[in-house]
C-alpha positions as a Markdown table, in Angstrom:
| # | Residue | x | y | z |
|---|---|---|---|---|
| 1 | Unk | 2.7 | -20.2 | 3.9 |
| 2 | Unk | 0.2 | -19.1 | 1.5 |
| 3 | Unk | 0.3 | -15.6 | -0.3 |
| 4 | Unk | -3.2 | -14.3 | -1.9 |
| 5 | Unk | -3.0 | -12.1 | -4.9 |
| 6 | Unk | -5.1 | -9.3 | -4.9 |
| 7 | Unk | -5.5 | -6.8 | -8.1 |
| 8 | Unk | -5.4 | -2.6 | -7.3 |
| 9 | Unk | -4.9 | 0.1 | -9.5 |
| 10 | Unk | -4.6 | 3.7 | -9.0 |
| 11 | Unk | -4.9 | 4.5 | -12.8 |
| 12 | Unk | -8.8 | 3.7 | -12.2 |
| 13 | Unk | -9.3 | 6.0 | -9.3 |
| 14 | Unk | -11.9 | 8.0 | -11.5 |
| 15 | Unk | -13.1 | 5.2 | -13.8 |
| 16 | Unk | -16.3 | 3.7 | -13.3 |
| 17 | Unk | -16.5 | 1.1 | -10.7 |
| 18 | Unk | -17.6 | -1.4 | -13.6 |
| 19 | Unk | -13.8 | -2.3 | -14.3 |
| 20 | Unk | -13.3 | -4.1 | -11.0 |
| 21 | Unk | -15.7 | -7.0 | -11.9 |
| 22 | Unk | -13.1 | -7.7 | -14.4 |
| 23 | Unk | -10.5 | -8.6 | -11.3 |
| 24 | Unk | -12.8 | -11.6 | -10.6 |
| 25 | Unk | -13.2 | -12.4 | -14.2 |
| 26 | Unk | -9.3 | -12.8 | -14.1 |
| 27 | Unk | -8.7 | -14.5 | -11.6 |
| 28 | Unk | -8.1 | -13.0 | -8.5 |
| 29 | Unk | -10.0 | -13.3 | -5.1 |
| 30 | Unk | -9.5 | -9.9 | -4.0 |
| 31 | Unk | -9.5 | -5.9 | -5.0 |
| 32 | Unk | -7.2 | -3.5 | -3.0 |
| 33 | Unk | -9.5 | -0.6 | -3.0 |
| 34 | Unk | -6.9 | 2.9 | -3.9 |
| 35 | Unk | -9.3 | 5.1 | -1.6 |
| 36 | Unk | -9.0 | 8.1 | -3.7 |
| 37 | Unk | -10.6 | 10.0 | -6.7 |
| 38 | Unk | -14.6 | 7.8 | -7.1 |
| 39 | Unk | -13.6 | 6.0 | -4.6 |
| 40 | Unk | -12.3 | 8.3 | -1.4 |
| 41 | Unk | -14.6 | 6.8 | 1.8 |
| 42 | Unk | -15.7 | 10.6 | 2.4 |
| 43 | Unk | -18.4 | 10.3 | -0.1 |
| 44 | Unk | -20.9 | 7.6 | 1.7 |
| 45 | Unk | -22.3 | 7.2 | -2.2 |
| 46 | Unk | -18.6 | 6.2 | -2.8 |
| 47 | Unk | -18.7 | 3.4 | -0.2 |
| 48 | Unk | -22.0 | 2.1 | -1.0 |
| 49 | Unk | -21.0 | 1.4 | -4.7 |
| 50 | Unk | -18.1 | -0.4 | -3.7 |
| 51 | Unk | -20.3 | -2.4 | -1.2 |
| 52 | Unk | -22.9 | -3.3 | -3.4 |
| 53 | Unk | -19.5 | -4.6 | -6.0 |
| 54 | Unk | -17.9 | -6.4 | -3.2 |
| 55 | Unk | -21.5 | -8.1 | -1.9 |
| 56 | Unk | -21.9 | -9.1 | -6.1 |
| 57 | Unk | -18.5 | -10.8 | -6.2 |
| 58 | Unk | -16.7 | -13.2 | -4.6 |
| 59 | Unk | -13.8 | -10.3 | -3.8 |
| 60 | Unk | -12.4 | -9.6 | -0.8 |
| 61 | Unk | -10.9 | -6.1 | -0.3 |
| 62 | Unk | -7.6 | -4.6 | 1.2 |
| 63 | Unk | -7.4 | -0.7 | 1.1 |
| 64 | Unk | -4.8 | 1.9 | -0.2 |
| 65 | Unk | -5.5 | 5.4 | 2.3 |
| 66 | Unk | -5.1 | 8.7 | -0.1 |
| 67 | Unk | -1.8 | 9.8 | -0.5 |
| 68 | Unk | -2.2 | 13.1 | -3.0 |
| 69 | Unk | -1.3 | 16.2 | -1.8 |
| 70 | Unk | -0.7 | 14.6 | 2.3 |
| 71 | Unk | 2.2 | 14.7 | 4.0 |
| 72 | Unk | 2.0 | 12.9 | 7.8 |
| 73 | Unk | 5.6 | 14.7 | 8.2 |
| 74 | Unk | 5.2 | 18.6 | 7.7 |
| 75 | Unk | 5.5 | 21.5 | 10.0 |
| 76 | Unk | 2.7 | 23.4 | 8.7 |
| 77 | Unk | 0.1 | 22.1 | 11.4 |
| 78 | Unk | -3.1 | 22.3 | 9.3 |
| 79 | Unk | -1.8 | 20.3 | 6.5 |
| 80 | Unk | -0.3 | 18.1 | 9.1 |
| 81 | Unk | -3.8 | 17.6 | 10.9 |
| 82 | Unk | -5.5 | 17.4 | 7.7 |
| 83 | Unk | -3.5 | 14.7 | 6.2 |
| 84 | Unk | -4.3 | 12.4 | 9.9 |
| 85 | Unk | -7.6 | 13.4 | 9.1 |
| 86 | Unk | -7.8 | 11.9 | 5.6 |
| 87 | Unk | -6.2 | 8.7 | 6.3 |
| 88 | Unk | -8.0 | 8.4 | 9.8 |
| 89 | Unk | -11.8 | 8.9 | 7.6 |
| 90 | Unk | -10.3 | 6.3 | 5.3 |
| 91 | Unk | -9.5 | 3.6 | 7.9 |
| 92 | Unk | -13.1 | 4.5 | 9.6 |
| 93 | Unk | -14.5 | 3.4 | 5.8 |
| 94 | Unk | -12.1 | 0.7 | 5.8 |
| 95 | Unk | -13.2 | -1.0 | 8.8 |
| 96 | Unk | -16.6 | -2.2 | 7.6 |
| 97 | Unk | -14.5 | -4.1 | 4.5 |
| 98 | Unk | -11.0 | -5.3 | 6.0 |
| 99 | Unk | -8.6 | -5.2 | 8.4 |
| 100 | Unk | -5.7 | -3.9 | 6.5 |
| 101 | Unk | -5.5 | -0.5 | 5.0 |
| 102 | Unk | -1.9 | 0.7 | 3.3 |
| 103 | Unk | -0.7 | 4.3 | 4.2 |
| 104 | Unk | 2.1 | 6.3 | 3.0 |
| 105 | Unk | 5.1 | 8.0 | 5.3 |
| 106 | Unk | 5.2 | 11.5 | 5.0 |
| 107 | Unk | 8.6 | 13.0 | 3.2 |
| 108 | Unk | 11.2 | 16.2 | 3.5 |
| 109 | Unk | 9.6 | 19.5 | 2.5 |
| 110 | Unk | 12.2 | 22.5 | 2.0 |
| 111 | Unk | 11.5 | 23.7 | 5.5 |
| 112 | Unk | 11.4 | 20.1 | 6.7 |
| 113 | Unk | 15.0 | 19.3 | 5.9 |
| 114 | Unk | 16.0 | 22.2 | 8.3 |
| 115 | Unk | 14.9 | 20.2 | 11.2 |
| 116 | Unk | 15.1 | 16.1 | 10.3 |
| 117 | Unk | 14.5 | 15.5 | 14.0 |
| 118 | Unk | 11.2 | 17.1 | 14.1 |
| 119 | Unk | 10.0 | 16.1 | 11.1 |
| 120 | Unk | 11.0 | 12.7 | 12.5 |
| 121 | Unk | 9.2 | 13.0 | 15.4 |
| 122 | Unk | 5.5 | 14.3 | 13.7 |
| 123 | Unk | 5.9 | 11.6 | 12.2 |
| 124 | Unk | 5.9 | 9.1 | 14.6 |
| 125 | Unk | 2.7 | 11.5 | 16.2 |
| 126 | Unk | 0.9 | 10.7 | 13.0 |
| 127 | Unk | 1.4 | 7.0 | 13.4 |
| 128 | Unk | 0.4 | 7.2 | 17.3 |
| 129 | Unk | -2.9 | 9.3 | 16.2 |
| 130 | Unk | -3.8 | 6.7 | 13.0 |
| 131 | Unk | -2.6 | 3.6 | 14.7 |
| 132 | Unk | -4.9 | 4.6 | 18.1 |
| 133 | Unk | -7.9 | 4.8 | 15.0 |
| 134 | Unk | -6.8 | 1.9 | 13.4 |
| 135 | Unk | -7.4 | 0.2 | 16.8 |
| 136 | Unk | -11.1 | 1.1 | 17.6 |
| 137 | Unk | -12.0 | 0.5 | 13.8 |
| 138 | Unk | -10.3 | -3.1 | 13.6 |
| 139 | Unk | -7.7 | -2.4 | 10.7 |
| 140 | Unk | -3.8 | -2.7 | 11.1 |
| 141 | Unk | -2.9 | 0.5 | 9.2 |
| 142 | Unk | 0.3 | -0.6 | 7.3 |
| 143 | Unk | 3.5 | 1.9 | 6.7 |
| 144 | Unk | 4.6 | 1.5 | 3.4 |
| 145 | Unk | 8.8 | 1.7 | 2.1 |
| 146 | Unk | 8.8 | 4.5 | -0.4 |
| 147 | Unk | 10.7 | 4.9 | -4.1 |
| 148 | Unk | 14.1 | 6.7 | -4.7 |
| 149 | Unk | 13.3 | 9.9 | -4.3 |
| 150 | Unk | 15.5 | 11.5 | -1.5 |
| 151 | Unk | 13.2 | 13.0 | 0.1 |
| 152 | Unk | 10.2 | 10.6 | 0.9 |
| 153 | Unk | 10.8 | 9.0 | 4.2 |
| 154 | Unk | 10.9 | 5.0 | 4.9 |
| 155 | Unk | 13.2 | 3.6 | 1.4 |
| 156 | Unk | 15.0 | 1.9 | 3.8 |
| 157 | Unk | 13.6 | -1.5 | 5.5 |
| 158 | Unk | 15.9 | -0.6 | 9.0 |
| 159 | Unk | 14.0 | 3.1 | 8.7 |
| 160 | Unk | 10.6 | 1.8 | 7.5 |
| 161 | Unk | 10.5 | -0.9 | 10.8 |
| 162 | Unk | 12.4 | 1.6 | 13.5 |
| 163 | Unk | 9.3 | 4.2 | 12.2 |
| 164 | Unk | 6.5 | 2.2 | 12.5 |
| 165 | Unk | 8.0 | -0.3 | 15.5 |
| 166 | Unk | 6.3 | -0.1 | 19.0 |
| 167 | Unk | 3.4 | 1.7 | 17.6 |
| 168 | Unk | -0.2 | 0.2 | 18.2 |
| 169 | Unk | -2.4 | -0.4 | 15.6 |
| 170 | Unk | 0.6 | 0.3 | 12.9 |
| 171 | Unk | 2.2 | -2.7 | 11.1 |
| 172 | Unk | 4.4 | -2.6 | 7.6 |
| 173 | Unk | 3.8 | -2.8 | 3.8 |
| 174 | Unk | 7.0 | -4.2 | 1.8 |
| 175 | Unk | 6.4 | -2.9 | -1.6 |
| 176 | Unk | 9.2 | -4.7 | -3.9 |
| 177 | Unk | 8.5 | -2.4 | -6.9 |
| 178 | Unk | 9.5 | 0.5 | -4.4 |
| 179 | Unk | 12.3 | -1.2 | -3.4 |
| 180 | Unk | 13.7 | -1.7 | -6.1 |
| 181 | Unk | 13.9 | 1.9 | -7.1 |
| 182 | Unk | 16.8 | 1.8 | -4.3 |
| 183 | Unk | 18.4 | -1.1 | -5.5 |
| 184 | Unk | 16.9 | -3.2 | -1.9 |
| 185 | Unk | 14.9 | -5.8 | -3.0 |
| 186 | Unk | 17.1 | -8.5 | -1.1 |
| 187 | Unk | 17.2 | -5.9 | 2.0 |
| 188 | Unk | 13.4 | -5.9 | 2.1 |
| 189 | Unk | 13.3 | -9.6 | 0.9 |
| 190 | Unk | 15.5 | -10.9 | 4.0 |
| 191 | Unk | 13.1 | -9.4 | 6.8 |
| 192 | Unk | 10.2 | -10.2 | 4.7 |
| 193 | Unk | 8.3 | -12.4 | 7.5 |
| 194 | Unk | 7.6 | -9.2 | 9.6 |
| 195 | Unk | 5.9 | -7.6 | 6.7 |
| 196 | Unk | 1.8 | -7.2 | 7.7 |
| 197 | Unk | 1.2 | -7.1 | 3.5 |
| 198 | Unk | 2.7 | -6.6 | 0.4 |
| 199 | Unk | 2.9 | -4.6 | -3.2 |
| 200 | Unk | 4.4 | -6.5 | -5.8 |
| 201 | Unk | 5.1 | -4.5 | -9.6 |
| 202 | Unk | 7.9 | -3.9 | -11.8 |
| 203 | Unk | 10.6 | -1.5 | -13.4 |
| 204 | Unk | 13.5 | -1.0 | -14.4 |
| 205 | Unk | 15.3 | -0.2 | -11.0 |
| 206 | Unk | 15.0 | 3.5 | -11.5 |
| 207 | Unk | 11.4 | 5.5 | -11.7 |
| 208 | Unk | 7.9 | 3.8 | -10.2 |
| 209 | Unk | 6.6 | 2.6 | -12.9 |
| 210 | Unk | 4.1 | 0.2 | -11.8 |
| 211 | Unk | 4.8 | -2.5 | -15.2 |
| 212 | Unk | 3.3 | -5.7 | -14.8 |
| 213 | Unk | 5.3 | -8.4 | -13.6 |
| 214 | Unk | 8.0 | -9.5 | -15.6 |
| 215 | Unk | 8.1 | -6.4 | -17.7 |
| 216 | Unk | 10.7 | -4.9 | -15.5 |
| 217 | Unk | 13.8 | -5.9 | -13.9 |
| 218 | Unk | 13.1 | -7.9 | -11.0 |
| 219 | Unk | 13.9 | -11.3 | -10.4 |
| 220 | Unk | 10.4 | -12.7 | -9.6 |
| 221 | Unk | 12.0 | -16.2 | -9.0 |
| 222 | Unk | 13.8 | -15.2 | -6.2 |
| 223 | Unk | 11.3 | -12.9 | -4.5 |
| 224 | Unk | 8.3 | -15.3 | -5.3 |
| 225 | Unk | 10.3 | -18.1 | -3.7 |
| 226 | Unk | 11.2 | -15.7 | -0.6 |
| 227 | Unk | 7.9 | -14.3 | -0.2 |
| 228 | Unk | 6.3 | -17.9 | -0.5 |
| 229 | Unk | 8.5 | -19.0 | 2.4 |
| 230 | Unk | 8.1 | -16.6 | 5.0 |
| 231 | Unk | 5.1 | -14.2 | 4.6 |
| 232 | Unk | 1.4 | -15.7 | 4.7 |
| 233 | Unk | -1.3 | -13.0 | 3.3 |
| 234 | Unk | -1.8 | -10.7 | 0.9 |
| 235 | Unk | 0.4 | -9.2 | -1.8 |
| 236 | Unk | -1.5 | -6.6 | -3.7 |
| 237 | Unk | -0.3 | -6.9 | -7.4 |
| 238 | Unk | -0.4 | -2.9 | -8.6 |
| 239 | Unk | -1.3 | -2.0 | -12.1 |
| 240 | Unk | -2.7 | 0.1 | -14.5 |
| 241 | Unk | -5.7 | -2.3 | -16.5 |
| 242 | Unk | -7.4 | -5.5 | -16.0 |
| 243 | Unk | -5.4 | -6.4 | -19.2 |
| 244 | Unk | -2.1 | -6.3 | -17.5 |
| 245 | Unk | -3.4 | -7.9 | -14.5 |
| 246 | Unk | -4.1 | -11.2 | -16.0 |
| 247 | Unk | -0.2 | -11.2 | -17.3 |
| 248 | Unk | 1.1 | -10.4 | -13.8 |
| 249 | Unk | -1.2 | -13.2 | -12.1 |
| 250 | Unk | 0.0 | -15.7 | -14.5 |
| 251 | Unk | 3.7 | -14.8 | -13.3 |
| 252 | Unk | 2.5 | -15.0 | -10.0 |
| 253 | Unk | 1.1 | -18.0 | -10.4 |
| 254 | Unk | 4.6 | -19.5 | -11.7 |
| 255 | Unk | 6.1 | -17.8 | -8.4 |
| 256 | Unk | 5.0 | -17.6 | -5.5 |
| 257 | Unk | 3.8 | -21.2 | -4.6 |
């Protein structure tokens, strides 16, 4: 098996695209683009500038559909067609740089937690809308496992694969920082090789906070050696500067061989 480490960051979402030349400078063979703030795929100048950065480098590129403000899983229809909307644009954009684009499960609103089952079942009409895009444009358009908070939808690996299973075009991001924000790391590690991609940063077990690797609380040992044996593609190391990125890929490095 081999796993690829690319470099993403959502803390540069409104920085100038300058900083990603640093990724190759690093180290790394790839950029997973976040698609939001300079770079959302709605603004064609948006695309061309990360065209013209991918074409000057040797990256390849993965993608991260907007998150902000969506929620796949709400009863109030417009937001709930706007949010297919946002991530359906994306993966259009996506398609002439990759074929894998990360997107986010929708969570529990107020009114939402009234009726689980139909929130449950929008969103599986979500997935069947993006997935039937992700098709025609050539992406996999991968559900990601959410952090502790009780309402997001998917922080379990038995939900995250029962949500996303049977639907084409749809595959699964295991993000092991999230995980770890619900104490699952070995739950996610153990069904690992039906993962489409992966997300690798740290914490402390507790709040997302996107640390480099080794700066938190997970044993990057054992899920290097895991992930290494099982899962062949991408993991998308998330952080917040070029700076930290060159201390994670130097634990990755030690890891995941």
């Amino acid at each position: 098996m081999t796993v690829r480490p690319y470099f993403s960051s959502s803390a540069k979402v409104w920085d100038d695209i300058s900083w990603v030349y640093g990724i190759e400078e690093a180290g790394y063979p790839g950029w997973e683009i976040v698609a939001d703030g300079n770079y959302r795929f709605e603004q064609p100048e948006n695309l061309k500038k990360i065209k013209e950065v991918l074409a000057s480098t040797g990256l390849k590129a993965t993608v991260h559909a907007p998150y902000g403000d969506l929620n796949l899983a709400t009863l109030n229809d417009p937001i709930w067609r706007e949010s297919i909307r946002q991530v359906e644009v994306c993966i259009a954009g996506a398609g002439e740089l990759t074929d894998r684009v990360t997107i986010h499960p929708g969570y529990l609103s107020p009114a939402g937690k009234l009726l689980p089952g139909k929130v449950w079942d929008l969103q599986k009409e979500a997935l069947r809308r993006i997935g039937k895009c992700a098709v025609e444009h050539g992406v996999l358009a991968c559900l990601e496992n959410m952090i502790s908070h009780k309402e997001f939808l998917c922080r379990d690996v038995g939900e995250l694969m029962g949500m996303a299973g049977g639907i084409e075009g749809i595959g699964l991001t295991f993000d092991f920082g999230h995980a770890n924000t619900v104490g699952k790391v070995p739950e996610f590690l153990a069904q690992v090789g039906s993962a489409n991609h992966i997300h690798i940063h740290d914490n402390h077990g507790v709040l997302d906070e996107h640390l480099m690797l080794g700066a938190g609380t997970i044993d990057w040992k054992s899920v290097g050696k895991g992930v290494a044996a099982r899962y062949n593609g991408v993991a998308a190391i998330e952080g917040r500067s070029v700076e930290e990125a060159k201390k994670s890929l130097a634990v990755f490095k030690e890891y995941f061989v």
